[in-house]
C-alpha positions in Angstrom: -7.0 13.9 29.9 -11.3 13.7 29.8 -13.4 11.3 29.0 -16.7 12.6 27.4 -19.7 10.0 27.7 -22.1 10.7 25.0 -25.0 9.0 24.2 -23.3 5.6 22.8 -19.1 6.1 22.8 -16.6 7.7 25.2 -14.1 9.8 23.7 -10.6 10.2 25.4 -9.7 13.5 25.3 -6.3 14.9 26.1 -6.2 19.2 26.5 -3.3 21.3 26.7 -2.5 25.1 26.5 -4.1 28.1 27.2 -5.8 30.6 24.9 -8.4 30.4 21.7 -9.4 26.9 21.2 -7.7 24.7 18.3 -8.8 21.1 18.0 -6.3 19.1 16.6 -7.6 15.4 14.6 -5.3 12.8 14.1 -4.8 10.2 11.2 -5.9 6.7 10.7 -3.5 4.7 13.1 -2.8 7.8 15.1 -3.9 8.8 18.5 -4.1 12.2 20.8 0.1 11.9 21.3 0.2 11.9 17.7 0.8 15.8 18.8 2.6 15.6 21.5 5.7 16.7 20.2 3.9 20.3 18.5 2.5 21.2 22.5 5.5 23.3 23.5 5.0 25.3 20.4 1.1 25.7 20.1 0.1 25.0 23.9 1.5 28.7 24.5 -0.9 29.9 22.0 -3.6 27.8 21.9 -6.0 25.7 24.4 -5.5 22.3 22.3 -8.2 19.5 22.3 -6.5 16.5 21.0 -9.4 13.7 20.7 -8.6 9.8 20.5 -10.8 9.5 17.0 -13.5 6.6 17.1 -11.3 3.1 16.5 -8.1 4.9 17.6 -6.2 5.0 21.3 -8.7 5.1 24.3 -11.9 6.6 22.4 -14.4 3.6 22.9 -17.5 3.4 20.6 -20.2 0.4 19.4 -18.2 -2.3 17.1 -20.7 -1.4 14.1 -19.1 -0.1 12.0 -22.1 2.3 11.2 -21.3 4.2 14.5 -17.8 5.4 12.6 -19.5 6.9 9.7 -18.2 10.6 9.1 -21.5 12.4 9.8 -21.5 10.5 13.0 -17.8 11.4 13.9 -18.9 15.2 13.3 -22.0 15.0 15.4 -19.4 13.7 18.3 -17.1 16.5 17.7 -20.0 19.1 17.8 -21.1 17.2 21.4 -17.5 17.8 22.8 -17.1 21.2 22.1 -20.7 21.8 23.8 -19.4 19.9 26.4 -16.7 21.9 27.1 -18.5 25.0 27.1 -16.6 25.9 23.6 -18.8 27.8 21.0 -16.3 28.0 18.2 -12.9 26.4 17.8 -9.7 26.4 15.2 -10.0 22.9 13.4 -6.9 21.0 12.3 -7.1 18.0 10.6 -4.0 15.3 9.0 -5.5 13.0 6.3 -8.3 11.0 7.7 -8.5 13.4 10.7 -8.6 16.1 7.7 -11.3 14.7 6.2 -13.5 14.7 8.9 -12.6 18.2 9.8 -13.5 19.1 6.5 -17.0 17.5 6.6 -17.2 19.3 10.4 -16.4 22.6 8.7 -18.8 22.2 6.2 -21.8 21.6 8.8 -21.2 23.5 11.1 -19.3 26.9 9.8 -21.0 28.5 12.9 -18.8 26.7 15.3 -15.3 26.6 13.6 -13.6 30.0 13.8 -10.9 28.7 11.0 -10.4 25.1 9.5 -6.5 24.1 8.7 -6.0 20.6 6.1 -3.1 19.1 6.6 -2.7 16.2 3.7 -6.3 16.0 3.3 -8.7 15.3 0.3 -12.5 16.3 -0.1 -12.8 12.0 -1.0 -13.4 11.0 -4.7 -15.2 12.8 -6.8 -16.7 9.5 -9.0 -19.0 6.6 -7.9 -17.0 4.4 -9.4 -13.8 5.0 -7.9 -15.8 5.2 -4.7 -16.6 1.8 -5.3 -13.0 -0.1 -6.0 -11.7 2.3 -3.0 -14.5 0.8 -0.6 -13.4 -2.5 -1.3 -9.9 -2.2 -1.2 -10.0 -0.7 2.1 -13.0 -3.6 3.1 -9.8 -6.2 2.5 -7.7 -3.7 4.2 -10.2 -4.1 7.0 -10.6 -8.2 7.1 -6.4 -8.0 6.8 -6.2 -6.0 10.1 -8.3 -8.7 12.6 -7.0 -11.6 10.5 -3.2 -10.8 10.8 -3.2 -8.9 14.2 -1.7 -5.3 14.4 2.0 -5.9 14.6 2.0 -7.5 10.9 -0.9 -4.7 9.5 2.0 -2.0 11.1 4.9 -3.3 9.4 2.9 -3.6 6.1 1.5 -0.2 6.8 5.2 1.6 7.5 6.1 0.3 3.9 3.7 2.1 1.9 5.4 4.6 -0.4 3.1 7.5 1.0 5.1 7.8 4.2 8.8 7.0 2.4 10.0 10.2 3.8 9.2 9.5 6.9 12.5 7.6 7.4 14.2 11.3 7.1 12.3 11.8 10.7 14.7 11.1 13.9 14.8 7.4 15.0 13.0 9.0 18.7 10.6 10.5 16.5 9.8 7.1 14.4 9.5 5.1 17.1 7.4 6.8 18.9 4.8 7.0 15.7 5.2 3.4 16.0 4.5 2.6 19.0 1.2 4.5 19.1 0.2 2.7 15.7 0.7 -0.4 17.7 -1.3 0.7 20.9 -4.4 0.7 18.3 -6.8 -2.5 18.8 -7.0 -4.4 15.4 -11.1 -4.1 15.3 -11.2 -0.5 16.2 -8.8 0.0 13.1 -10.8 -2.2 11.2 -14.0 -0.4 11.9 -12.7 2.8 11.2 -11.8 2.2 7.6 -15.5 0.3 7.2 -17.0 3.1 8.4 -14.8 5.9 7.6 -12.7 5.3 4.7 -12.0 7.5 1.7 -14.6 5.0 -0.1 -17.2 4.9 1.9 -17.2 8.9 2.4 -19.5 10.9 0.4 -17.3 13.1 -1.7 -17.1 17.0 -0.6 -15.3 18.4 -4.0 -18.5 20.0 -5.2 -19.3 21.3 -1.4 -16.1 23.2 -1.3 -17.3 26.3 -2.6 -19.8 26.5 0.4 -16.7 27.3 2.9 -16.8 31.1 4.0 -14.4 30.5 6.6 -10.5 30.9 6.6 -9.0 28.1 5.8 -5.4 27.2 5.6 -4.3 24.1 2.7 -1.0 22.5 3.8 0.7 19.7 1.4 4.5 18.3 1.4 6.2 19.6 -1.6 7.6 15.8 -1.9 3.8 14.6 -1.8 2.8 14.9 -5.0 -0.5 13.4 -5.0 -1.8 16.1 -2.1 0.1 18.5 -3.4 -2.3 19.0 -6.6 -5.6 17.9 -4.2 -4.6 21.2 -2.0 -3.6 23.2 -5.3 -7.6 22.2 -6.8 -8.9 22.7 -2.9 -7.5 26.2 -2.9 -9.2 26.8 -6.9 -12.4 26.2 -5.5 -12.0 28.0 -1.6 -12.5 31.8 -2.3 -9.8 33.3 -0.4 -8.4 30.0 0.9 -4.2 30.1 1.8 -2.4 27.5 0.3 1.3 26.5 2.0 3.1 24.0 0.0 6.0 22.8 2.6 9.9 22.5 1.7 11.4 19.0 2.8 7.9 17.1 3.6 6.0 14.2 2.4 2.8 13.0 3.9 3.1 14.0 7.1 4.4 17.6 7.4 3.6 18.0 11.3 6.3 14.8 12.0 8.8 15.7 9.1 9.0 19.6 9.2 7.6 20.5 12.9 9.0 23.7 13.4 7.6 24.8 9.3 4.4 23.2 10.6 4.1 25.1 13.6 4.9 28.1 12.5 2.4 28.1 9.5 0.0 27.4 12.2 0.7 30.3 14.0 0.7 32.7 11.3 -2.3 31.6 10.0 -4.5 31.2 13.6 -2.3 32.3 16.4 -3.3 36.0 16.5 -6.9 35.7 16.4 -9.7 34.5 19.2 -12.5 31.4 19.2 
């Protein structure tokens, strides 16, 4: 574990492995252990950065929510790798942390050797939509410091997006649980003020810009990601697409081994 004191936040950084760099970004309510159980497979292969993402486990940052805006969260990526000496890395993303490596990739091609979207989106393509999402996740937000964690959790554990989920191992669930609860209320607050899929300019017509490889991953049982990777890989010349057997939302908890190995196939032969 690091911590990296840039100008205004200190991110908690865990590293693991040996090997071309692949950094790994977590989902809202996730943390650096998010991964913990992939290491044994990738660490052998890859030296992974696994950052605490602004509002999430020990990464400390202003409470405007301003300072968690996406092209600010990039800008902080950009100053760890220079910090570690690391001119280009792999980039893995899961939802939110997807989003975010998208808009990284985007930026700054020059530094990201591939970019792999796990359950991602480029955001919404209309103003509009933009709008009613901003607001919903605004509530979201006030919901979060008014009720306290443990109730925004349970409510959060019910949503139909992670229903299959519950096909995971009890260890395995609990565990996500427990770092969802480590969060701090404000920090997860701030993060969807600053960072939500509302409030992010959308990247759909940007998409065409990538020149990088770039690996797509959805569940086969999420349908919703499932067609956002399917138009992704439309407009991503050359892009791979890997629609996963037995997995909702979140492929890297429900199918591990599938996860890892597409991973590996994809990154593991090549260097930064």
């Amino acid at each position: 574990m690091a911590i990296f004191k840039l100008a205004d936040a200190q991110y908690n950084v865990v590293t693991a492995g040996a090997g071309p760099s692949l950094m790994l970004l977590h989902g809202f309510t996730g943390c650096a252990q998010s991964w913990d159980h992939l290491k044994p497979a990738l660490s052998a292969r890859f030296a992974m950065i696994l950052p605490d993402l602004p509002g999430h486990g020990r990464t400390q940052v202003p409470d405007d929510p301003a300072r968690y805006r996406m092209e600010r969260c990039v800008c902080d990526l950009i100053a760890i790798l220079d910090a570690m000496g690391i001119e280009r890395t792999h980039l893995l993303g899961y939802s939110m942390g997807g989003r975010l490596a998208l808009a990284a990739a985007i930026a700054h091609q020059d530094r990201i050797a591939s970019l792999i979207l796990e359950s991602a989106s480029p955001g919404l393509a209309g103003a509009a939509e933009r709008q009613a999402r901003a607001a919903s996740d605004d509530a979201l937000a006030d919901l979060i410091e008014r009720d306290g964690i443990e109730a925004f959790v349970a409510r959060w554990e019910r949503m139909p997006l992670f229903a299959t989920q519950e096909r995971s191992p009890q260890a395995v669930r609990a565990q996500l649980a427990a770092n969802r609860r480590a969060n701090n209320p404000t920090g997860l607050a701030n993060s969807l003020r600053g960072m939500s899929t509302g409030v992010q300019p959308s990247l759909w017509e940007r998409l065409g810009e990538l020149k990088i490889p770039c690996l797509l991953m959805a569940g086969e049982l999420d349908a919703k990601f499932k067609a956002i990777a399917q138009s992704m890989a439309a407009a991503i010349a050359g892009s791979r697409l890997a629609l996963v057997p037995g997995a909702g939302h979140t492929i890297h908890l429900e199918q591990p081994a599938a996860f890892a190995r597409e991973i590996l196939e994809f990154a593991g032969g090549g260097g930064q």
